[in-house]
Short mmCIF file of the C-alpha atoms (twelve columns), coordinates in Angstrom:
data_MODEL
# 
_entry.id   MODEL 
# 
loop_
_atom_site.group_PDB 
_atom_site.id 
_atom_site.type_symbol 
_atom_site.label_atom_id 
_atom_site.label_alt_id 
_atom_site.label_comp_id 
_atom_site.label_asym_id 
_atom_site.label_seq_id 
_atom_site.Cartn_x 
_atom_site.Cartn_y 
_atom_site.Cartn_z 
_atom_site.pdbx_PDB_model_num 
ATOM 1  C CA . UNK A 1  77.031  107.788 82.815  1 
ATOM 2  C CA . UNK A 2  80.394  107.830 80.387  1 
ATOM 3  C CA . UNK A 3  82.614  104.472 80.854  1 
ATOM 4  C CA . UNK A 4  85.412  103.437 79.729  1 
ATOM 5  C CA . UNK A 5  86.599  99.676  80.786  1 
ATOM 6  C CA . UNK A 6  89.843  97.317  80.017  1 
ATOM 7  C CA . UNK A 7  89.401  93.698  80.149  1 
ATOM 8  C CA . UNK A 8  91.785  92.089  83.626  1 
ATOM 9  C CA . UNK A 9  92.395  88.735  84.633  1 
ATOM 10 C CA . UNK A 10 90.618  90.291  87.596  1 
ATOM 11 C CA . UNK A 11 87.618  91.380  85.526  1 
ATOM 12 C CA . UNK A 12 86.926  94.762  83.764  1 
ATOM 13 C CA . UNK A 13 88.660  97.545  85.195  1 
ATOM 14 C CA . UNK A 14 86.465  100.337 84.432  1 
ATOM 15 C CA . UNK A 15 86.905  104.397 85.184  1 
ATOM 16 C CA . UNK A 16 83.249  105.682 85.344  1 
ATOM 17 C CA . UNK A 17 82.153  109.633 85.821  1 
ATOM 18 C CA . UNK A 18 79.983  110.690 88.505  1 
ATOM 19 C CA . UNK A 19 76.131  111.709 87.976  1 
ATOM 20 C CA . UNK A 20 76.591  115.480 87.600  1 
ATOM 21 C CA . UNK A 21 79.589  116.125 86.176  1 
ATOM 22 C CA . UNK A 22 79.389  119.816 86.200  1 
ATOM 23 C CA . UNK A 23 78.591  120.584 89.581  1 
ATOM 24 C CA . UNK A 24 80.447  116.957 90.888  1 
ATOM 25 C CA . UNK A 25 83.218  116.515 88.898  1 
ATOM 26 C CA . UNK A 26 84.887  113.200 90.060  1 
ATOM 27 C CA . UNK A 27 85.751  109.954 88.578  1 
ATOM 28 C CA . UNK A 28 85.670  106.849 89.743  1 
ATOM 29 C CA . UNK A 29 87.666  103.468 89.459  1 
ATOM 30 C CA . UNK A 30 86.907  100.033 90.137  1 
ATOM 31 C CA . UNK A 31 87.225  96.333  89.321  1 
ATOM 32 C CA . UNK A 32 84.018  94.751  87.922  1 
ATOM 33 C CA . UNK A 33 84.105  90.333  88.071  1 
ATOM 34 C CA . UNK A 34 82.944  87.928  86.028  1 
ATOM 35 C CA . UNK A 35 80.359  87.643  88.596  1 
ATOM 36 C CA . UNK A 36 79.216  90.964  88.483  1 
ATOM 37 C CA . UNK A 37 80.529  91.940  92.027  1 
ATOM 38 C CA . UNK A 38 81.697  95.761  91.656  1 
ATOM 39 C CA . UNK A 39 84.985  96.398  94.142  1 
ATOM 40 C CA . UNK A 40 85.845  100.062 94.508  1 
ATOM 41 C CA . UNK A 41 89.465  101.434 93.863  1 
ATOM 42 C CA . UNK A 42 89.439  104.706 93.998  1 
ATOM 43 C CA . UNK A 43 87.564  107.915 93.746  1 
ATOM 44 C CA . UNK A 44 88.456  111.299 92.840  1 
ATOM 45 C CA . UNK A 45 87.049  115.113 92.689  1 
ATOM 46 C CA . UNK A 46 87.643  118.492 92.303  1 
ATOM 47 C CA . UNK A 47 86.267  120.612 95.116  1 
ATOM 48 C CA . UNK A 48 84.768  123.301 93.259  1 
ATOM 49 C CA . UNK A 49 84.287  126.061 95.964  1 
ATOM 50 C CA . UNK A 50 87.812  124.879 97.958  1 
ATOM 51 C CA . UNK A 51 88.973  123.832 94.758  1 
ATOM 52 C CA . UNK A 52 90.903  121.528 95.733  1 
ATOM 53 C CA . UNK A 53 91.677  117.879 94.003  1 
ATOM 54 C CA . UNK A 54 90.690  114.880 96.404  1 
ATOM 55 C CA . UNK A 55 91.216  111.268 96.636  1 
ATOM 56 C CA . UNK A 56 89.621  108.247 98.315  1 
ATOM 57 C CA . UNK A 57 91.343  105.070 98.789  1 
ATOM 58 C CA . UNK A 58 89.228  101.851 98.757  1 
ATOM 59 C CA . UNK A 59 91.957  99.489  100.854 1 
ATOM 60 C CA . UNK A 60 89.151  97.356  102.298 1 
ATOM 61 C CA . UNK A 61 87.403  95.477  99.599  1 
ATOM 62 C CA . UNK A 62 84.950  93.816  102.237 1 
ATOM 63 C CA . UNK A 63 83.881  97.581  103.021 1 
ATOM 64 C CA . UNK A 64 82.155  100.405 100.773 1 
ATOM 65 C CA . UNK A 65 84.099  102.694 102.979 1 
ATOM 66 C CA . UNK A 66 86.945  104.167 101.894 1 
ATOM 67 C CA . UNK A 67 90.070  103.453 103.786 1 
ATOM 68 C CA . UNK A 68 92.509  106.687 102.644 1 
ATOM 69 C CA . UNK A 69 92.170  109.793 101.743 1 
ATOM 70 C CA . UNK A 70 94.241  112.773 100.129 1 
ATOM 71 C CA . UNK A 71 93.855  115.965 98.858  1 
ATOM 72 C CA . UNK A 72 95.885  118.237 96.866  1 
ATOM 73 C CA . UNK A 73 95.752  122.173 97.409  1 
ATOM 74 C CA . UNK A 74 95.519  124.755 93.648  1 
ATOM 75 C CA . UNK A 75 98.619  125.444 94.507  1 
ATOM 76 C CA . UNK A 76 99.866  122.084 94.680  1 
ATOM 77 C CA . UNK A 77 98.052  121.203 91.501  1 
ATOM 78 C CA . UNK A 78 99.242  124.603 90.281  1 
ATOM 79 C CA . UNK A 79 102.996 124.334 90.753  1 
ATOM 80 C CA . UNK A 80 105.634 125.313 88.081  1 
ATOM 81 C CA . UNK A 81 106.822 122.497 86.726  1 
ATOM 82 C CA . UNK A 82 110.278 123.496 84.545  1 
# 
């Protein structure tokens, strides 16, 4: 799994891509402490058959659950920018 991490005064804040990367593509975030506890920030995907771009909010750091979610249509991802 590819990682890239930046060192917090929370702990390592560290971006991480999912498993299978070709037919998953998402990403996710989180804070990693000194302790070793991992609290999720956010996830993020691309749909492939909707193909839409999605995003999951982690609000509740007692909870693996995410709390919010979003997701952005090809044409919203898509849009001419001038």
């Amino acid at each position: 799994m590819e990682k890239i991490s930046v060192p917090t005064p929370l702990g390592l804040l560290t971006a991480c891509i999912g498993g299978d990367s070709e037919c998953y593509p998402e990403i996710f975030v989180y804070l990693q402490r000194e302790d070793g506890v991992e609290i999720d920030l956010v996830a993020t995907d691309v749909d492939l058959e909707t193909r839409n771009a999605r995003a999951y909010l982690y609000g509740d750091t007692s909870s693996e659950g995410y709390t919010r979610h979003h997701v952005w249509s090809e044409n919203e991802i898509n849009i001419k920018v001038d």
